[in-house]
KEKESE-473965 format. One line per field, with one value per residue: residue in three letters; z, x, y of N, C-alpha, C in turn. Coordinates in nm, 2 decimals. Each point is the difference from the previous one (the first is absolute). Last residue first. Layout:
res	(ALA/...) $
n.zz	(Z/...) $
n.xx	(X/...) $
n.yy	(Y/...) $
ca.zz	(Z/...) $
ca.xx	(X/...) $
ca.yy	(Y/...) $
c.zz	(Z/...) $
c.xx	(X/...) $
c.yy	(Y/...) $
//
This chain:
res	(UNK/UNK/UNK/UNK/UNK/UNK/UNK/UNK/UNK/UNK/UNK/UNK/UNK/UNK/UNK/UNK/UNK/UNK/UNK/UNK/UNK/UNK/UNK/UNK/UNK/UNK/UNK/UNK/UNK/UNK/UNK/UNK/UNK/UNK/UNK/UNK/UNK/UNK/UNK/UNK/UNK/UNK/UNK/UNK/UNK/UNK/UNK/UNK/UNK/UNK/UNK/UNK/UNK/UNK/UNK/UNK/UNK/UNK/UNK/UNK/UNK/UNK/UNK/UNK/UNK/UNK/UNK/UNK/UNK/UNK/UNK/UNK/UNK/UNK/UNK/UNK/UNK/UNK/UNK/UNK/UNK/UNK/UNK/UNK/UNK/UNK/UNK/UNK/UNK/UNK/UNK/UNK/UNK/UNK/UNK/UNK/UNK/UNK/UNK/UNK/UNK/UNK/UNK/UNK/UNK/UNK/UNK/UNK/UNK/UNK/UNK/UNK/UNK/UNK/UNK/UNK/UNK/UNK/UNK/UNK/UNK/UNK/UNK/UNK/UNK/UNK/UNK/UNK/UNK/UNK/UNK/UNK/UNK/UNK/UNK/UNK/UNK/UNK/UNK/UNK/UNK/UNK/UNK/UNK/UNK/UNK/UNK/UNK/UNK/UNK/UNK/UNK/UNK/UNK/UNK/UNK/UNK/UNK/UNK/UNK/UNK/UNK/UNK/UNK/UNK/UNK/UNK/UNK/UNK/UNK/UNK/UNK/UNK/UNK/UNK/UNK/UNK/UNK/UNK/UNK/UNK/UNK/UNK/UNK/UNK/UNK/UNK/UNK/UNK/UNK) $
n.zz	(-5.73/0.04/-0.02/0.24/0.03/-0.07/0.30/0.02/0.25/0.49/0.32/0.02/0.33/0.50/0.37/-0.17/-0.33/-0.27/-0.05/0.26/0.46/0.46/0.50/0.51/0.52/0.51/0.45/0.40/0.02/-0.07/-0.10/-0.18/0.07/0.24/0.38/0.36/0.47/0.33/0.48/0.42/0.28/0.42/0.36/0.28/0.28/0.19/0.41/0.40/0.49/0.43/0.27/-0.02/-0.18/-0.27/-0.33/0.06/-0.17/-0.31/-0.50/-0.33/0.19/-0.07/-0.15/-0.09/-0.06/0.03/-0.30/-0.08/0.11/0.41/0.42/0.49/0.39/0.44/0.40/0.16/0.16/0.09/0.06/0.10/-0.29/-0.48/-0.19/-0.06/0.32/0.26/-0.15/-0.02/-0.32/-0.21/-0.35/-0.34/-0.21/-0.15/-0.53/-0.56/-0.32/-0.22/0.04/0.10/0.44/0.49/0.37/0.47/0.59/0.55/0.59/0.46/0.16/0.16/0.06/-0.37/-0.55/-0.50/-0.52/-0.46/-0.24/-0.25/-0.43/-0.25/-0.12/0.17/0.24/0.22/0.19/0.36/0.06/-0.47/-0.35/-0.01/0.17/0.12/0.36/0.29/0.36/0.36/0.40/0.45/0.42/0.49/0.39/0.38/0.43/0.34/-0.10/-0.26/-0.49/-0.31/-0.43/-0.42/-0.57/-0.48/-0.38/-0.47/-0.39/-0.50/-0.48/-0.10/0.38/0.52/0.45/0.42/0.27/0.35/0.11/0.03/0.36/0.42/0.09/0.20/0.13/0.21/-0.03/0.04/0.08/-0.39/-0.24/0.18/-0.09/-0.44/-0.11/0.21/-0.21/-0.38/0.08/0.07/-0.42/-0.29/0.25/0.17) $
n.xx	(1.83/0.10/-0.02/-0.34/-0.26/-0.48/-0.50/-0.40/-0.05/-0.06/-0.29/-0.04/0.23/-0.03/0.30/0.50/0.34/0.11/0.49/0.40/0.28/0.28/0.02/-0.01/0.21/0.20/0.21/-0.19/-0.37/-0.53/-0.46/-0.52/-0.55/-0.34/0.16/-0.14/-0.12/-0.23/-0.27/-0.09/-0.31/-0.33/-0.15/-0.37/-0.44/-0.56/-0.44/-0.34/-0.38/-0.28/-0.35/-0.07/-0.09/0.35/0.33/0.04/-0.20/-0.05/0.26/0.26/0.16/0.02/0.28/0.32/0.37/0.35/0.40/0.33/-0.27/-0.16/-0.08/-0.21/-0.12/-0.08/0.23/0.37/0.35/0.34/0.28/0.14/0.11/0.09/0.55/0.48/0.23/-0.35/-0.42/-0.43/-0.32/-0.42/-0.35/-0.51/-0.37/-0.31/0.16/0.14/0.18/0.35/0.47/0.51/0.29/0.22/0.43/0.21/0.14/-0.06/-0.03/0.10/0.57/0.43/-0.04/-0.14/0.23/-0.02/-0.04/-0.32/-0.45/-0.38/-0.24/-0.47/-0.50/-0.35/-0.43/-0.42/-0.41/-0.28/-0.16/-0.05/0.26/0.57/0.51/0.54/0.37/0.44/0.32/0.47/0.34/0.10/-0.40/-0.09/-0.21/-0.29/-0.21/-0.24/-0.11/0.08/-0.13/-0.04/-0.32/-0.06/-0.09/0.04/-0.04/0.10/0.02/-0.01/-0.14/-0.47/-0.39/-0.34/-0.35/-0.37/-0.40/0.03/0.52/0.59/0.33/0.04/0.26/0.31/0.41/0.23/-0.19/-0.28/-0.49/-0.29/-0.10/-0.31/-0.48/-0.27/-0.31/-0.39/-0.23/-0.26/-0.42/-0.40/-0.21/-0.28/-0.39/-0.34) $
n.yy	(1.76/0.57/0.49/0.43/0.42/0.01/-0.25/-0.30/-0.45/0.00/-0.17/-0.44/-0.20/-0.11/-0.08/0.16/0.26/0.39/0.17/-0.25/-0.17/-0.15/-0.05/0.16/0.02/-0.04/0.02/0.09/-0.36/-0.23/-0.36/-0.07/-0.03/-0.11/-0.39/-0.39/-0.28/-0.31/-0.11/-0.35/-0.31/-0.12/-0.36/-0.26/-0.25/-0.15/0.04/0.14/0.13/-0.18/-0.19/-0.53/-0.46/-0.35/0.16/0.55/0.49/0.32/0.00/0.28/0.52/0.49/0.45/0.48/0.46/0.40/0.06/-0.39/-0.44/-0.31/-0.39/-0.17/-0.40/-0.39/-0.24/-0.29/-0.42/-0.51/-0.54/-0.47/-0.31/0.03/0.04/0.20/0.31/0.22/0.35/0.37/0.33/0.40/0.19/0.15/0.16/0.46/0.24/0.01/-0.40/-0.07/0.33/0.24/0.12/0.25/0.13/-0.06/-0.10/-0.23/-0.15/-0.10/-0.24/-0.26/-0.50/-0.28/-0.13/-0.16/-0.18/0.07/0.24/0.07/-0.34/-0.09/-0.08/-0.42/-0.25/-0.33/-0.23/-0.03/0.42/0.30/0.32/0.24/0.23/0.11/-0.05/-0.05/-0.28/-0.11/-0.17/0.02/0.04/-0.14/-0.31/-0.17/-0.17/0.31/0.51/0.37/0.28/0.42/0.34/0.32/0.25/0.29/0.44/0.29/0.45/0.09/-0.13/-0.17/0.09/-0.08/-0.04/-0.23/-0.21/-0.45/-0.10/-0.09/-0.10/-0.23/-0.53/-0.33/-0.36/-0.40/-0.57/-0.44/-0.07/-0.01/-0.43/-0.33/0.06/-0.08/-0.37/0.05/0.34/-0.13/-0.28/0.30/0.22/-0.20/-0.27/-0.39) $
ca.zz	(0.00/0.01/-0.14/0.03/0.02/-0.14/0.01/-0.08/-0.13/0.01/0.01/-0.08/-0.09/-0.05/-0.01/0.09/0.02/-0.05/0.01/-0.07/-0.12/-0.11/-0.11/-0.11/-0.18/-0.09/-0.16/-0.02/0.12/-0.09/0.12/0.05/-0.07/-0.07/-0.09/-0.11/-0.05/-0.06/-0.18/-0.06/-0.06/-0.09/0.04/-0.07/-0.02/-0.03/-0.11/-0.07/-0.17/0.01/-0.07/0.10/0.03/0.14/-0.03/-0.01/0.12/0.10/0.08/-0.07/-0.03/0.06/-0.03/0.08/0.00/0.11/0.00/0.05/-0.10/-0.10/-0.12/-0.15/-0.04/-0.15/-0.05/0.09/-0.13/0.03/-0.08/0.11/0.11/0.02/0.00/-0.17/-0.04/0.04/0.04/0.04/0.04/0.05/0.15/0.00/0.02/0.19/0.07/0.16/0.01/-0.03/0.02/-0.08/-0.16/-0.06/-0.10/-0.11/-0.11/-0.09/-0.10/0.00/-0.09/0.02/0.11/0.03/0.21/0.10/0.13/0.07/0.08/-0.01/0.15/0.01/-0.08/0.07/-0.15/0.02/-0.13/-0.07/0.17/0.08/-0.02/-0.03/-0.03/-0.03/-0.14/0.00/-0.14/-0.05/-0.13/-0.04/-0.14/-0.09/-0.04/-0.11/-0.08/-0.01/0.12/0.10/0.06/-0.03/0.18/0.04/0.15/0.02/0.10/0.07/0.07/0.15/0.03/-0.03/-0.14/-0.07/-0.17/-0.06/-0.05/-0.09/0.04/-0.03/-0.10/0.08/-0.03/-0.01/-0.12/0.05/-0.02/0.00/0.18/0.06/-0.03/0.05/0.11/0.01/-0.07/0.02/0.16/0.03/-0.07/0.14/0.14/-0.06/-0.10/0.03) $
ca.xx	(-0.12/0.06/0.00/0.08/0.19/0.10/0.14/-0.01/0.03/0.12/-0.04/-0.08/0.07/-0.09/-0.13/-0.08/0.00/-0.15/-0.18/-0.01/-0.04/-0.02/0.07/-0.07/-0.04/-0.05/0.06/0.03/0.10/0.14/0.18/0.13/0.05/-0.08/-0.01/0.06/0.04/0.09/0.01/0.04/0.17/-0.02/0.10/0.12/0.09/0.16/0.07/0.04/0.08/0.07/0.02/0.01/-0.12/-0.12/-0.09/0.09/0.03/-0.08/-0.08/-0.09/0.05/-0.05/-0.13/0.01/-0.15/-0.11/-0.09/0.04/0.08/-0.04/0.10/0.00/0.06/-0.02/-0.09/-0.05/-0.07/-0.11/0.01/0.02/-0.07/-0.11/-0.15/-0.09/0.11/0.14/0.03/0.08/-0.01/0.12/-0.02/0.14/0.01/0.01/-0.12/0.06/-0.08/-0.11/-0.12/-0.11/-0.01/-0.10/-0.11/0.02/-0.06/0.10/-0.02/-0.15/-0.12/0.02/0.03/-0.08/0.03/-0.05/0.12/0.10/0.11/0.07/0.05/0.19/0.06/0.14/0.06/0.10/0.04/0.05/0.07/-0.10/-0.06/-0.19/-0.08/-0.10/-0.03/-0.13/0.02/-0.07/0.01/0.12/0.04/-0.03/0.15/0.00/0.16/-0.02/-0.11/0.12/-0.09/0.08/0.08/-0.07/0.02/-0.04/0.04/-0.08/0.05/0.02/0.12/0.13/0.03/0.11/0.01/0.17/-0.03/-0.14/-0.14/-0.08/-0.07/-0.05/-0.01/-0.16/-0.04/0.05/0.00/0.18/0.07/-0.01/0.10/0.09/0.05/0.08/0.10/0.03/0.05/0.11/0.12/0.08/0.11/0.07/0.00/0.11) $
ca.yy	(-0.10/-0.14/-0.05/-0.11/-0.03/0.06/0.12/0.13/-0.05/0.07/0.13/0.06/0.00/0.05/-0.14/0.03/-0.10/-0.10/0.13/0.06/-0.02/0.05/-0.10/-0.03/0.07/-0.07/-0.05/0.10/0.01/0.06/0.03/-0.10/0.02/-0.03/0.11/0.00/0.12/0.00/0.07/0.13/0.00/0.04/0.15/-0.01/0.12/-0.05/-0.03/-0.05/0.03/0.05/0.18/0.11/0.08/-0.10/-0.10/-0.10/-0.08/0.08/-0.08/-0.09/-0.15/-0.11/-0.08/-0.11/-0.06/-0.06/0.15/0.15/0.04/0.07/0.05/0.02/0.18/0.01/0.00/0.13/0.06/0.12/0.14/0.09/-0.06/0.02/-0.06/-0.10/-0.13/0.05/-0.13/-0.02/-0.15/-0.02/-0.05/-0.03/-0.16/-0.09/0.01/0.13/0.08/-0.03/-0.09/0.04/-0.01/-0.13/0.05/-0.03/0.08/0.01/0.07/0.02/0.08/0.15/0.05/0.11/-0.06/0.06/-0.01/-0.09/0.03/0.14/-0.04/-0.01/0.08/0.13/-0.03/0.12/0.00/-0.16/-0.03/-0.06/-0.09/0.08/-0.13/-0.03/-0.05/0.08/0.04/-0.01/-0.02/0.07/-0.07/0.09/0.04/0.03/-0.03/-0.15/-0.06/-0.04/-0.09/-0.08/-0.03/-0.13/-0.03/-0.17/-0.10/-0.09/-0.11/0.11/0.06/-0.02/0.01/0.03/0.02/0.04/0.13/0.05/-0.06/0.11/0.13/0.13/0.08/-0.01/0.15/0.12/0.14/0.06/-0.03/0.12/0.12/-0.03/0.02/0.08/-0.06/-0.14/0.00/0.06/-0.11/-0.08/0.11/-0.03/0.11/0.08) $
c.zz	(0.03/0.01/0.03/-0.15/0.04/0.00/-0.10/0.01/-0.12/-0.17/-0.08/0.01/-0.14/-0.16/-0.07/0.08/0.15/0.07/-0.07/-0.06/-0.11/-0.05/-0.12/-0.08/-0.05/-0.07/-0.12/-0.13/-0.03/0.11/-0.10/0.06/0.01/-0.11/-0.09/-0.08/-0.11/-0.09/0.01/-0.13/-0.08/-0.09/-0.19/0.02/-0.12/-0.11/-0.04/-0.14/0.01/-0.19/0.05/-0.08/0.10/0.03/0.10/-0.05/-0.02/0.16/0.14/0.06/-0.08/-0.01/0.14/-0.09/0.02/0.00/0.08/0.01/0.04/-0.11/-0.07/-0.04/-0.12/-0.01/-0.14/-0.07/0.09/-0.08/0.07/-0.07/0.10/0.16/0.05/0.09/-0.14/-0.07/0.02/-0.01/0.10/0.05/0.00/0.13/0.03/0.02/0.18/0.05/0.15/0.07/-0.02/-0.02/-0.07/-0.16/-0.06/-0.11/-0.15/-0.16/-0.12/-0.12/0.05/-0.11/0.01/0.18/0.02/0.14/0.10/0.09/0.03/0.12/0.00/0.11/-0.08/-0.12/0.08/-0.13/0.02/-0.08/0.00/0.17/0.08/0.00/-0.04/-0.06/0.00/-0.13/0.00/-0.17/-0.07/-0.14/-0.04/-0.13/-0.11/-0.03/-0.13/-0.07/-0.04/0.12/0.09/0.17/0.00/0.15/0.11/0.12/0.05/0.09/0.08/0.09/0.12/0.01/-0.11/-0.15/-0.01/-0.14/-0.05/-0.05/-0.07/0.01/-0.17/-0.15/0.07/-0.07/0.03/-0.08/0.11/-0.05/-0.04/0.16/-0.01/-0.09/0.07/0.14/0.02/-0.02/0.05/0.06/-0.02/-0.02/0.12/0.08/-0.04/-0.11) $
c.xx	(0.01/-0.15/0.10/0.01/0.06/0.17/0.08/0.11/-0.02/-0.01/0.14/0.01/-0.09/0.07/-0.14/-0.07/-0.10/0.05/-0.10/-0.15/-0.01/-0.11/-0.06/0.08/-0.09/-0.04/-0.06/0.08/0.06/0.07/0.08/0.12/0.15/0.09/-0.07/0.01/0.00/0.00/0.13/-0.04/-0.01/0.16/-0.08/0.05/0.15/0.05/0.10/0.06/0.13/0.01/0.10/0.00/0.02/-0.10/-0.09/-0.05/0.08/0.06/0.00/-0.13/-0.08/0.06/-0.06/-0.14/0.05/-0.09/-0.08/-0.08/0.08/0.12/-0.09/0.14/-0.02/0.00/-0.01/-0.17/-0.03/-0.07/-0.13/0.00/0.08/-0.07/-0.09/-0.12/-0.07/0.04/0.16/0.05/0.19/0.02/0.20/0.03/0.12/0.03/0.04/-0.14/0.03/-0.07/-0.11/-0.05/-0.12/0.02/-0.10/-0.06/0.04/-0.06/0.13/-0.10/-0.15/-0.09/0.05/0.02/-0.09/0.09/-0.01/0.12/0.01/0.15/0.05/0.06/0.14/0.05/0.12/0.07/0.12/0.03/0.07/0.07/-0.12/-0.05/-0.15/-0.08/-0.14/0.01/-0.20/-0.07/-0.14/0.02/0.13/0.04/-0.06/0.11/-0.05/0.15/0.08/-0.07/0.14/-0.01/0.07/0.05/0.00/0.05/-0.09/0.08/-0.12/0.05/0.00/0.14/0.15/-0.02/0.18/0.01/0.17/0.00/-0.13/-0.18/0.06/-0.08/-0.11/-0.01/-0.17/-0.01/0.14/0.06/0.15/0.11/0.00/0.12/0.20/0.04/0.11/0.13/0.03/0.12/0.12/0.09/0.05/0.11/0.17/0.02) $
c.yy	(-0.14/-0.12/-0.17/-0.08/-0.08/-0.01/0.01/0.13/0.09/-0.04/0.02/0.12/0.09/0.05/0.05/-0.15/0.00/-0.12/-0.09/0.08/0.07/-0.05/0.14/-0.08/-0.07/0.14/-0.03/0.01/0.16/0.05/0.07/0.16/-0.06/0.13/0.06/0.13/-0.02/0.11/0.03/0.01/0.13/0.03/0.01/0.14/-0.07/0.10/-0.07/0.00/-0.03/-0.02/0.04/0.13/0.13/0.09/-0.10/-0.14/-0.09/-0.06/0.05/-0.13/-0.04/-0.14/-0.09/-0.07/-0.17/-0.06/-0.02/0.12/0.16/0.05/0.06/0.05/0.03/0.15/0.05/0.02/0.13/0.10/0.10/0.12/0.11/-0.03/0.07/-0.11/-0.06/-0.13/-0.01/-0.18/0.03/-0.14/0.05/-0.01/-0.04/-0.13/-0.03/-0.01/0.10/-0.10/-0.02/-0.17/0.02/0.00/-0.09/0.10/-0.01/0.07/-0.06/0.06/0.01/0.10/0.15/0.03/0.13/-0.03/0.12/0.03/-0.13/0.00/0.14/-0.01/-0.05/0.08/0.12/-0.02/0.13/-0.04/-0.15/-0.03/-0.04/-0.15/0.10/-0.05/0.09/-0.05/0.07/0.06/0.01/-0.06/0.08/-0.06/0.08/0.05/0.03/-0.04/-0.16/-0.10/-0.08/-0.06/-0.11/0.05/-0.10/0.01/-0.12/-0.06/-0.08/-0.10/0.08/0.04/-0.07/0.01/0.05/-0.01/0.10/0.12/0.06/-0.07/-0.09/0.09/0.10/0.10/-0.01/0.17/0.07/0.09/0.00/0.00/0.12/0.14/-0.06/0.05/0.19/-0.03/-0.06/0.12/0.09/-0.12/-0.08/0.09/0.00/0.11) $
//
């Protein structure tokens, strides 16, 4: 038995309670950092599937069986009056073809859905290779595992002068270069 058909198997039954079949964003969809990024879905009325009215988009990167999860891009969804929804992408490492969309309703995983795999390019557009060509059971489908790249921390690189703020007195030669001044004649305080 092959490892696809087990599973099919084991995922067919929560597909049938679905009611989100995502649409976009799909093979070959380059977003850039900070731009925006829509997510698209259809909203599946066929059979007794009850809409989700609590749902939650995560992104995700990883293996097909090894899923890891960015972040969570939207909680508490009711997707009875949505078909879309648009985010700005984050900055991410590695900006490569590995990144997914994970629909799941009410915080579980059963019956969650996925979209297909999408690059995140850096804010200036360049993109790497996944890190892994194939999947671990052998499908060519690349691969990675994606983190949010954490904000640079600022640090003044001169200090804060308010409109109020004055020089403090000194006095002549008092310097940070003190030596340059120990031949001035007129300074006679000592």
């Amino acid at each position: 038995m092959s490892i696809r058909w087990l599973l099919s198997l084991f995922l067919l039954p929560s597909f049938a309670c679905a009611t989100i079949k995502p649409v976009s964003p799909g093979p070959g969809d380059v977003f850039r950092s900070g731009s925006p990024c829509l997510i698209s879905w259809e909203t599946d009325r066929s059979g007794s599937a009850q809409p989700w009215r609590n749902a939650t988009i995560y992104l995700m990167s990883g293996s097909n069986l090894n899923m890891s999860m960015v972040m969570a891009v939207v909680e508490h969804l009711d997707e009875t009056n949505m078909t879309s929804y648009s985010w700005l992408c984050p900055n991410v490492t590695p900006n490569a073809d590995i990144y997914f969309y994970q629909f799941s309703n009410n915080g579980i995983s059963t019956g969650s859905t996925w979209t297909s795999r999408f690059t995140i390019a850096s804010y200036s557009g360049n993109t790497t290779l996944p890190e892994n060509s194939k999947q671990p059971g052998g499908a060519p489908i690349p691969w990675g595992v994606g983190h949010l790249v954490p904000p640079k921390s600022t640090i003044p690189s001169s200090p804060i002068v308010s409109p109020r703020s004055r020089p403090l007195p000194t006095r002549p030669c008092e310097t940070l270069h003190h030596h340059q001044c120990m031949g001035d004649a007129s300074s006679t305080d000592t």
